[in-house]
MDAnalysis code that builds the backbone (N, CA, C; Angstrom):
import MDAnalysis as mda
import numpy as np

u = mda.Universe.empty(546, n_residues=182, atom_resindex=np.repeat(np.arange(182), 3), trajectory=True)
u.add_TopologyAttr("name", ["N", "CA", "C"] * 182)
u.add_TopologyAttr("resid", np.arange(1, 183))
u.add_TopologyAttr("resname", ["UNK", "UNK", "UNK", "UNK", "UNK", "UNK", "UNK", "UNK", "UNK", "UNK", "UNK", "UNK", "UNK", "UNK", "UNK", "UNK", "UNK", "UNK", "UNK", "UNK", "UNK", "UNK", "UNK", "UNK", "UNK", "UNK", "UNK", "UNK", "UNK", "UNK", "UNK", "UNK", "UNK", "UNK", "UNK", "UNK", "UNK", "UNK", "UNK", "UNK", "UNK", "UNK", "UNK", "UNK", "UNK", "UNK", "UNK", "UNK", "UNK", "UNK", "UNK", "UNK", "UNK", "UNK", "UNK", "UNK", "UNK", "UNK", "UNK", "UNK", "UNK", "UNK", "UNK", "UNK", "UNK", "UNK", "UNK", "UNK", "UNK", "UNK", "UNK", "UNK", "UNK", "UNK", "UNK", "UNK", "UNK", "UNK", "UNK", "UNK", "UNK", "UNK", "UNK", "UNK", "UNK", "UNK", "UNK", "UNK", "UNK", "UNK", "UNK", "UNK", "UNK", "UNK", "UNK", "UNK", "UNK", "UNK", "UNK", "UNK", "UNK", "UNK", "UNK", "UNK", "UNK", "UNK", "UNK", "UNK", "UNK", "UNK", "UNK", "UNK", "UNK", "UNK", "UNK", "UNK", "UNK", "UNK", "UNK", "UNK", "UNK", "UNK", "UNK", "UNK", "UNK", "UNK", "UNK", "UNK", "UNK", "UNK", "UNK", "UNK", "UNK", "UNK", "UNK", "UNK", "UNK", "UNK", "UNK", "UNK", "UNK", "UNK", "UNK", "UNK", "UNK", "UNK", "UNK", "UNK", "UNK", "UNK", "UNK", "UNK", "UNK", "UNK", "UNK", "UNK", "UNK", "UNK", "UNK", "UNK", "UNK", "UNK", "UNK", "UNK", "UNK", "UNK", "UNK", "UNK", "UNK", "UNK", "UNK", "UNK", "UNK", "UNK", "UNK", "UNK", "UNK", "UNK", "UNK", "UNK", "UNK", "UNK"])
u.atoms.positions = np.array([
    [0.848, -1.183, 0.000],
    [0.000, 0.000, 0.000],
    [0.893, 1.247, 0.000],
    [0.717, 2.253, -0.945],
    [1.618, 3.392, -0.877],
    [1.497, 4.196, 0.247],
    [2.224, 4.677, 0.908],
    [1.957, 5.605, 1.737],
    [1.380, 6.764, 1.798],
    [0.340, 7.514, 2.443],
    [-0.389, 8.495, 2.541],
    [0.004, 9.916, 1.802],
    [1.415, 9.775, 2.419],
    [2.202, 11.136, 1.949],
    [2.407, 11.167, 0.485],
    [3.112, 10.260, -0.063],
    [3.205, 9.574, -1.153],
    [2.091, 9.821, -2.142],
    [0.953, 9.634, -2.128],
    [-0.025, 9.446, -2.393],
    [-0.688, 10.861, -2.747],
    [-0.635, 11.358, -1.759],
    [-1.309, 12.963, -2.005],
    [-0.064, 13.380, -2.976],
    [0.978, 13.639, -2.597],
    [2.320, 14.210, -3.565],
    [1.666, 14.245, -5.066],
    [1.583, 12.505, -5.327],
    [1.508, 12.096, -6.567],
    [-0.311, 12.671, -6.946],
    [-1.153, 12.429, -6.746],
    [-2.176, 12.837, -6.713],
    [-2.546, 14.713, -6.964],
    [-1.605, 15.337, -5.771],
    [-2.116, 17.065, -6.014],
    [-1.023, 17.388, -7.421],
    [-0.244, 16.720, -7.893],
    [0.838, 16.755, -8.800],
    [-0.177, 17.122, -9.925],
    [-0.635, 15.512, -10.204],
    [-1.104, 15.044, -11.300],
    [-2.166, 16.268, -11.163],
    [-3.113, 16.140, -10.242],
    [-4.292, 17.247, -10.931],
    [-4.089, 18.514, -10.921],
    [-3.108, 18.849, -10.263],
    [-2.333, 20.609, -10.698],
    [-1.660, 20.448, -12.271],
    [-0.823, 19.978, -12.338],
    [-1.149, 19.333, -13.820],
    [-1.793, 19.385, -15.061],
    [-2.616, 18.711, -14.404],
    [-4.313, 18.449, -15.551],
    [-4.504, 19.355, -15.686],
    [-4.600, 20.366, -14.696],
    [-5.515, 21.865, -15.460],
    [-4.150, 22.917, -15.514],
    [-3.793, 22.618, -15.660],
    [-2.530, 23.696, -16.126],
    [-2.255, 24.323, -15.667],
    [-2.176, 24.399, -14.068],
    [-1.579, 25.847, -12.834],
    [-0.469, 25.550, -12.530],
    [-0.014, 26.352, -12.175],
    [1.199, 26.462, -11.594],
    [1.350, 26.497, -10.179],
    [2.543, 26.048, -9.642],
    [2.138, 26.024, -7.758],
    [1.629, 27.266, -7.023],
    [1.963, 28.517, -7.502],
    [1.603, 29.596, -7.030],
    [0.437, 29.895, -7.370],
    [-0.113, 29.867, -8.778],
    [-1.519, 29.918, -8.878],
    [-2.512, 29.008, -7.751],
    [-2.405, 27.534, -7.664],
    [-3.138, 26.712, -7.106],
    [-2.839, 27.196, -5.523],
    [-1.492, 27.425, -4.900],
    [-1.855, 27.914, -3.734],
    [-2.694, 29.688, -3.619],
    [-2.994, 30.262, -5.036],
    [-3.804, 31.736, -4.494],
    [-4.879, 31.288, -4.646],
    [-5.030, 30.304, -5.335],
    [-6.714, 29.424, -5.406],
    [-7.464, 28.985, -4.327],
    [-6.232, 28.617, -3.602],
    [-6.736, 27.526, -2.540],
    [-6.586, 28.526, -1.037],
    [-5.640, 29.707, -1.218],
    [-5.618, 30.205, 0.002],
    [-4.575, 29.431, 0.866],
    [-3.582, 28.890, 0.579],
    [-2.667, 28.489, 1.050],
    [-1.232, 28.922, 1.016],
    [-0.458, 28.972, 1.896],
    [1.024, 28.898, 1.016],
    [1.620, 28.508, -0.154],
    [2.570, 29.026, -0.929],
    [2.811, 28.333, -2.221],
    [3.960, 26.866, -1.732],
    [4.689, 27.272, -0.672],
    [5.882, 26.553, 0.207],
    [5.132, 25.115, 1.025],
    [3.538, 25.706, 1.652],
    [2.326, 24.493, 1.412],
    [2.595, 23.132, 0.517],
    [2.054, 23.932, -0.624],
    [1.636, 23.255, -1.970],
    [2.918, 22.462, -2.532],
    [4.321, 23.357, -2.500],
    [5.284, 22.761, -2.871],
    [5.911, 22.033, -1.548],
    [5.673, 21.790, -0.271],
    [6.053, 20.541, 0.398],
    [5.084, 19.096, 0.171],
    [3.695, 19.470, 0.058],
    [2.940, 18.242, -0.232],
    [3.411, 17.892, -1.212],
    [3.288, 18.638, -2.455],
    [4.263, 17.741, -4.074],
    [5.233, 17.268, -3.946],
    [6.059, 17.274, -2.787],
    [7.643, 17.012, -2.627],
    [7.529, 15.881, -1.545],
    [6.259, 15.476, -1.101],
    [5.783, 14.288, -0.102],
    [6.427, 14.554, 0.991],
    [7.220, 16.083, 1.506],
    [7.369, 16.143, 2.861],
    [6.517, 17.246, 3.979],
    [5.016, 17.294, 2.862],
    [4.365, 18.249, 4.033],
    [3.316, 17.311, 4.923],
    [2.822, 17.977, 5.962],
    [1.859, 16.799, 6.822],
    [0.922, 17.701, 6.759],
    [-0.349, 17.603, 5.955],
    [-1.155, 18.611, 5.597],
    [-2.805, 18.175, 6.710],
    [-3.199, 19.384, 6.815],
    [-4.153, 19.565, 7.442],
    [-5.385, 18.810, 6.928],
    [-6.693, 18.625, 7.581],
    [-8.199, 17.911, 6.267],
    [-8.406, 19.270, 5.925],
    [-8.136, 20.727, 6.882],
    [-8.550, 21.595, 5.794],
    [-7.732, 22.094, 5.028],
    [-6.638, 22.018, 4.804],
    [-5.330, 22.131, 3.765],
    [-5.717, 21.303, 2.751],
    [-6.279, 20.153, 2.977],
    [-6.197, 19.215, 1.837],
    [-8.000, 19.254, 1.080],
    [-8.747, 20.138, 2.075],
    [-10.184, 20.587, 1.427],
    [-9.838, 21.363, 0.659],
    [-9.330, 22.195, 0.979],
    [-9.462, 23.680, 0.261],
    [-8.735, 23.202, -1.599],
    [-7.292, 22.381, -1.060],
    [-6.917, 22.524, -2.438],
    [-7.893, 21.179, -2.968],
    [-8.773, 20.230, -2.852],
    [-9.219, 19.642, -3.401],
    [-10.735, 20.702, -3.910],
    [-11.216, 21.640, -3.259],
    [-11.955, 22.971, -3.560],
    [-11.162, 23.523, -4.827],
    [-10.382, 23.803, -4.938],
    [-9.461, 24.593, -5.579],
    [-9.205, 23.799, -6.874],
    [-8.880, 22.596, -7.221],
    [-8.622, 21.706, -8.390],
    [-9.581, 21.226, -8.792],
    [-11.046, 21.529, -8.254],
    [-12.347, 20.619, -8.952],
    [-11.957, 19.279, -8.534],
    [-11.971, 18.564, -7.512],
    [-11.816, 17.246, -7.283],
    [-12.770, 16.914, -6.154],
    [-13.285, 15.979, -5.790],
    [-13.924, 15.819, -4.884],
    [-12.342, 15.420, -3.364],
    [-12.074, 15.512, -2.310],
    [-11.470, 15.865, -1.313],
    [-11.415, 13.884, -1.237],
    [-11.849, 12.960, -1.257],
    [-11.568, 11.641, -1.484],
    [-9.967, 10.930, -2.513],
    [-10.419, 11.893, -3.546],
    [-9.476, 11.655, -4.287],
    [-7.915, 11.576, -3.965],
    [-7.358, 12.057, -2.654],
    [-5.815, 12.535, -2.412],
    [-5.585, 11.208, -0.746],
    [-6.937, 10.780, -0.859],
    [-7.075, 9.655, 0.420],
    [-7.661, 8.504, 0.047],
    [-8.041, 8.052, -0.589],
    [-8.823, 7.161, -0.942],
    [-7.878, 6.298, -1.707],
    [-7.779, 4.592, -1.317],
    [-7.324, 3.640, -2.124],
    [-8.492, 2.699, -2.466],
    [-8.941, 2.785, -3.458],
    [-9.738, 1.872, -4.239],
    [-9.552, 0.330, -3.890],
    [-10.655, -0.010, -3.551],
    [-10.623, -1.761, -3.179],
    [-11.439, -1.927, -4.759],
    [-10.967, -3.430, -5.310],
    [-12.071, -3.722, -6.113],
    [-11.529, -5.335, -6.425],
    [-12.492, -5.714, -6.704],
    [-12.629, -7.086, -6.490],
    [-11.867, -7.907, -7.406],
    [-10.909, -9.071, -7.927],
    [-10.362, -9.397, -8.265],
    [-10.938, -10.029, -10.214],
    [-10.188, -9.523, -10.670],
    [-10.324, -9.627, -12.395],
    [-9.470, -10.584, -12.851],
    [-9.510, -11.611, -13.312],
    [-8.758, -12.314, -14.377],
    [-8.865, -12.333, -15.595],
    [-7.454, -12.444, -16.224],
    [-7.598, -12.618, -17.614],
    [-6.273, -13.479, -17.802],
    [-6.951, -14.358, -18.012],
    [-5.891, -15.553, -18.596],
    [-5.364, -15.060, -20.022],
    [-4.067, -15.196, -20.454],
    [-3.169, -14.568, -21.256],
    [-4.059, -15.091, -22.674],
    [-4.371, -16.629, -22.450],
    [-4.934, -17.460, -23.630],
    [-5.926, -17.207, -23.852],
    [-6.526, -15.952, -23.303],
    [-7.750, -15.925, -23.697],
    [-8.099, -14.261, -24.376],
    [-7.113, -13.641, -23.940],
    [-6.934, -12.438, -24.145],
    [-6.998, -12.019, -25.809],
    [-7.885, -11.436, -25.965],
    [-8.281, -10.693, -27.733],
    [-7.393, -9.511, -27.512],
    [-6.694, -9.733, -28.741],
    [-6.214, -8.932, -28.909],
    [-6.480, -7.899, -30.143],
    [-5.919, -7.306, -30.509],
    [-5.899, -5.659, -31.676],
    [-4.644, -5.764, -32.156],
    [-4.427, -6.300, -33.654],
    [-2.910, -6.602, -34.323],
    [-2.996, -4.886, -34.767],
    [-1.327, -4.470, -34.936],
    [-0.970, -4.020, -35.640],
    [-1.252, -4.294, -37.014],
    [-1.221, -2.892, -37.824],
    [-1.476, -3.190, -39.187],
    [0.082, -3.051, -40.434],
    [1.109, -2.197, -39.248],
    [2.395, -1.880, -39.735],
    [3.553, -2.690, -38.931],
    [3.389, -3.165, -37.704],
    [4.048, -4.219, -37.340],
    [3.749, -5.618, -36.791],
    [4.606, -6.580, -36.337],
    [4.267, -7.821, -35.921],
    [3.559, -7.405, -34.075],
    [2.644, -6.556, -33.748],
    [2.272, -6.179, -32.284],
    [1.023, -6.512, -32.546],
    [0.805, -7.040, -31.363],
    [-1.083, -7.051, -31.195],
    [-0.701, -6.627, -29.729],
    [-2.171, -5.297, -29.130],
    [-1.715, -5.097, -28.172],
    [-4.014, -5.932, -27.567],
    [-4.006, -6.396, -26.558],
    [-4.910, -6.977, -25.656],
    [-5.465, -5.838, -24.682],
    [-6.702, -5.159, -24.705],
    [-6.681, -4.291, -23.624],
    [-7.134, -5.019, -22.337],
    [-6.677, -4.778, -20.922],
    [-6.859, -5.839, -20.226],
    [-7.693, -5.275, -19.084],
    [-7.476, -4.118, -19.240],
    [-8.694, -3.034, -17.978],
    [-9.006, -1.585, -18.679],
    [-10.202, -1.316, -19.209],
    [-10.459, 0.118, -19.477],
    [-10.186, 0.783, -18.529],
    [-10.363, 2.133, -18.903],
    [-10.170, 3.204, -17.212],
    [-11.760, 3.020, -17.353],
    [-11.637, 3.236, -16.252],
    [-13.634, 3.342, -15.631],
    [-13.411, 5.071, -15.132],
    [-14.806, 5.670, -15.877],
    [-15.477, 7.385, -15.708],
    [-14.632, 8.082, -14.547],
    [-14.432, 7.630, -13.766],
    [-13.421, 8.544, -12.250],
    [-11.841, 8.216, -12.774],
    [-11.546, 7.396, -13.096],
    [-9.902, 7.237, -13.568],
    [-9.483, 7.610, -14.837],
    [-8.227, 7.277, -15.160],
    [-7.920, 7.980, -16.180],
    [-6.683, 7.161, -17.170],
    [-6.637, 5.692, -16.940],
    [-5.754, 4.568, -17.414],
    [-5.945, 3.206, -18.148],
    [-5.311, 2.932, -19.118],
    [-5.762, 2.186, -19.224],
    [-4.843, 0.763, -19.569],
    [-5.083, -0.368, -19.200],
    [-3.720, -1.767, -19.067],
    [-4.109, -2.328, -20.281],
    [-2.745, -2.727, -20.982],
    [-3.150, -3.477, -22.417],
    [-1.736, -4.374, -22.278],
    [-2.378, -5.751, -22.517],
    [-0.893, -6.803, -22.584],
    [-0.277, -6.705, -24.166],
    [0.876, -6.898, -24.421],
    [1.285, -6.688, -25.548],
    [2.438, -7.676, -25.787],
    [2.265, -8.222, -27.457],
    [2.818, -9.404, -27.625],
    [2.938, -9.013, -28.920],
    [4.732, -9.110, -29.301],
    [4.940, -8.840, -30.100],
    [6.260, -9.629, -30.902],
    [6.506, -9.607, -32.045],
    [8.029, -10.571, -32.599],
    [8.596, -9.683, -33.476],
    [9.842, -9.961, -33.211],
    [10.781, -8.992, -34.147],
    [10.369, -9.175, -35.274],
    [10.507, -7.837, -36.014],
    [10.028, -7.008, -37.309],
    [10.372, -5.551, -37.181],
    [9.309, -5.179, -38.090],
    [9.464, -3.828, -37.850],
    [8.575, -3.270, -36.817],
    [9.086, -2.148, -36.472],
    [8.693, -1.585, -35.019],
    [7.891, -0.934, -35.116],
    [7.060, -0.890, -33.506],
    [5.748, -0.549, -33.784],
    [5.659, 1.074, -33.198],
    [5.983, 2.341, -34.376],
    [5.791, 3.258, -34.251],
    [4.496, 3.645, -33.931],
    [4.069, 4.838, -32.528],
    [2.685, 5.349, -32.244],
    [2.955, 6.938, -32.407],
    [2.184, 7.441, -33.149],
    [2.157, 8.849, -32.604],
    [1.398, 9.414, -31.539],
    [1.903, 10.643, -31.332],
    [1.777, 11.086, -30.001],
    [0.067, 10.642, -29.687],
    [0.168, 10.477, -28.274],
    [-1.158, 10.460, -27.866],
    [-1.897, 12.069, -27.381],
    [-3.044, 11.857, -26.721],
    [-3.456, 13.150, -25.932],
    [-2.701, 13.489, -24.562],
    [-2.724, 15.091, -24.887],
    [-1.121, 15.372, -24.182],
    [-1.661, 15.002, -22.418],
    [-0.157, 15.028, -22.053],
    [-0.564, 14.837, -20.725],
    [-0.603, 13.272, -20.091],
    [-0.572, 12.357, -21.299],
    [-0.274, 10.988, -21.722],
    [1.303, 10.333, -20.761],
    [1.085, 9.271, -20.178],
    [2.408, 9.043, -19.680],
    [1.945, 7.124, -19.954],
    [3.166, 6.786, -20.888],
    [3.080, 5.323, -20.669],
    [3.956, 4.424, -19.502],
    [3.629, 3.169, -19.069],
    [4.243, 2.953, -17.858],
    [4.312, 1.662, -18.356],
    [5.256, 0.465, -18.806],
    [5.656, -0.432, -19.192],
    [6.390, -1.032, -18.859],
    [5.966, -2.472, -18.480],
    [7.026, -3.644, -17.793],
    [7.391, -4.833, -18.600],
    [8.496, -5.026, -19.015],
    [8.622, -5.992, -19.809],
    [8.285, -8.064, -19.392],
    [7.973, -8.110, -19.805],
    [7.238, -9.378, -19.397],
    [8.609, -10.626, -19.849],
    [8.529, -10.986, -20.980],
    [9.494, -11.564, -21.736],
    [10.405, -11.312, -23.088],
    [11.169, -12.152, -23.084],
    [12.029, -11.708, -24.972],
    [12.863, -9.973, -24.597],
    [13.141, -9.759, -25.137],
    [13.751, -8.641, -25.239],
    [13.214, -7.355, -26.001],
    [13.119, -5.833, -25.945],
    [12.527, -4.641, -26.884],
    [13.214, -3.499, -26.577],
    [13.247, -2.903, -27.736],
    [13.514, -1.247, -27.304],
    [12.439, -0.568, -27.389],
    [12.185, 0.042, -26.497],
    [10.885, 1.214, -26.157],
    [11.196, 1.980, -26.066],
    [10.338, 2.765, -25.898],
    [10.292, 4.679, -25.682],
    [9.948, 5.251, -26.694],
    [10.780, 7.087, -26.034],
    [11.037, 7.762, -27.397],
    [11.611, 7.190, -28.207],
    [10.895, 7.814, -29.592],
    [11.303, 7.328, -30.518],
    [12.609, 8.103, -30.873],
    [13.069, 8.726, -30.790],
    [14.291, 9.356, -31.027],
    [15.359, 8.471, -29.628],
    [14.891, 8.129, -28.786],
    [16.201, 7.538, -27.544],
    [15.446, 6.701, -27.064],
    [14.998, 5.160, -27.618],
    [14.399, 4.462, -27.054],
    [15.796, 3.601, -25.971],
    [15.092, 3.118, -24.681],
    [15.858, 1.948, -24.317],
    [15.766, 0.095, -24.303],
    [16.518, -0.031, -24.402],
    [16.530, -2.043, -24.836],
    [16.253, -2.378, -23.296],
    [15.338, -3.214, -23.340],
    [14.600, -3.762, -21.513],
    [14.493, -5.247, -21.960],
    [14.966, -5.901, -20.806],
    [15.028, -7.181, -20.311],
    [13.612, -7.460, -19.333],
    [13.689, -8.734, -19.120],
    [12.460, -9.089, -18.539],
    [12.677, -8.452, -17.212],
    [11.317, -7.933, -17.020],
    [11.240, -7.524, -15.335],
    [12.009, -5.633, -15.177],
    [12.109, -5.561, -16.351],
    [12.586, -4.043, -16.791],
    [11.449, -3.085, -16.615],
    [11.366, -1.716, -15.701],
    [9.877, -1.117, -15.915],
    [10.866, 0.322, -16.695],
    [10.171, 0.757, -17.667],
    [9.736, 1.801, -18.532],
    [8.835, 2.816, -18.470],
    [8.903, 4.334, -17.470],
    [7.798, 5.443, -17.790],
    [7.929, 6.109, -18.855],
    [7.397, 6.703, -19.676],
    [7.694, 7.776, -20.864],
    [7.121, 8.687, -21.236],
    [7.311, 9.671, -21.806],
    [5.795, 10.381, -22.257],
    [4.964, 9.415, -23.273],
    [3.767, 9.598, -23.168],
    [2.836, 8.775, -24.293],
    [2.426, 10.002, -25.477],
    [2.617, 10.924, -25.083],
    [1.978, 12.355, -25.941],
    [3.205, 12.628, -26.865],
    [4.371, 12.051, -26.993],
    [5.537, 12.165, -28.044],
    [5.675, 11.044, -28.651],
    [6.741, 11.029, -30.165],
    [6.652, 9.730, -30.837],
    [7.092, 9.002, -29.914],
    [6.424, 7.560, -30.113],
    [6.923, 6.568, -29.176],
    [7.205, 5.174, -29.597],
    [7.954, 4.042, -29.378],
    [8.271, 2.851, -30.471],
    [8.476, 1.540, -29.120],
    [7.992, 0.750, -29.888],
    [8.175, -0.590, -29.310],
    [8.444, -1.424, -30.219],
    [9.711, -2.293, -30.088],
    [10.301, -3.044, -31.513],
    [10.597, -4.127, -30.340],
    [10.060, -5.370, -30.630],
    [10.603, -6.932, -29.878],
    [11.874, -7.065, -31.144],
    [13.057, -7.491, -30.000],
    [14.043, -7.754, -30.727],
    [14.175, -9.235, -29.749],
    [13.578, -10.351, -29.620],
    [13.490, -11.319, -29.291],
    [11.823, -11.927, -29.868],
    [11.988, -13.221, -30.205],
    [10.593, -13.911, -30.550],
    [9.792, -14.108, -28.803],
    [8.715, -14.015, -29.176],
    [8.223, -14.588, -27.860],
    [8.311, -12.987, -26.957],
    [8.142, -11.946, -26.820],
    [8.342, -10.671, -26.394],
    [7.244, -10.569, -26.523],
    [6.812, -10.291, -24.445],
    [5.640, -9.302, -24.084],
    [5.801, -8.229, -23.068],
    [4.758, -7.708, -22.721],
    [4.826, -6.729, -21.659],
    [3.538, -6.159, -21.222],
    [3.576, -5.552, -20.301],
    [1.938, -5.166, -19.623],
    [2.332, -3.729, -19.946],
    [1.180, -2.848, -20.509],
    [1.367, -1.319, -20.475],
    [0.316, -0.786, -19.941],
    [0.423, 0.635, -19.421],
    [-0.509, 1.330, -18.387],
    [-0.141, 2.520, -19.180],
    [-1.584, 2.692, -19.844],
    [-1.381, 4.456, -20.338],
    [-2.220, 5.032, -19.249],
    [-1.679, 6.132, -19.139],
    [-2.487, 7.459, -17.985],
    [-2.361, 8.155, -18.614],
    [-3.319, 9.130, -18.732],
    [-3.420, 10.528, -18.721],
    [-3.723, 10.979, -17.248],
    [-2.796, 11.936, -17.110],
    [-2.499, 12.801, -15.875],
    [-3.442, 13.977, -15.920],
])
């Protein structure tokens, strides 16, 4: 379980973020310090429920959102059963394996792919961050201008909103991906 502090950091980040303020704006929003705002983002402030109302007042969020860990009940998807979506320019089929559901903003797709040619994406919608763990076989990911070569058990963040490439340079090459938009 991530830790509390942790949690809000990553959380008031992301939705200061999303709407495009800056720390000083969101703390004149919220009526807080800007030194506030920038210790919670930095996961070393110990913030008040009304420190953490006001800026959840302040970002359009409901005040749950910066505390709340989602329980939900257990999903399987056996690999063999998984439909996938081939590429039409490379050897990739990617499997989506969890939509984001209306309150979130992510979404998990298994991906299975064999050396060929690589599977160039253009940018997604900005604000896009892919999060990728290599499963098996070997790939270079990323930017497409500085991708890196990942081994099994390798994790990968990147932007998703810039060119981005996944090329299996091993047969038998998968991986689990998590797009977010922030």
């Amino acid at each position: 379980m991530e830790p509390l502090g942790a949690r809000i950091a990553r959380t008031l980040r992301r939705e200061r973020e999303a709407i495009g303020i800056s720390v000083s704006e969101l703390a004149r929003r919220a009526d807080v310090s800007k030194a506030t705002v920038s210790q919670l983002e930095s996961g070393s402030g110990n913030p008040s429920v009304e420190t953490l109302w006001a800026l959840a007042v302040a970002l359009g969020v409901p005040f749950a959102v910066f505390v709340d860990q989602e329980a939900q009940a257990p999903t399987l998807v056996r690999a063999s059963s998984a439909a996938g979506i081939p590429s039409s320019a490379a050897p990739y089929v990617a499997s989506l394996l969890s939509a984001s559901p209306p309150n979130a903003r992510r979404d998990i797709y298994l991906i299975r792919a064999e050396p060929g040619e690589p599977r160039v994406s253009h940018p997604h919608q900005r604000s896009t961050t892919e999060h990728l763990v290599l499963v098996s076989g070997r790939a270079r990911v990323g930017p497409a201008d500085a991708p890196h070569v990942l081994d099994p058990g390798d994790y990968l963040a990147y932007a998703g909103d810039a060119p981005h490439v996944f090329e299996a340079l091993q047969p038998g090459t998968s991986a689990v991906l998590v797009s977010e938009l922030r």
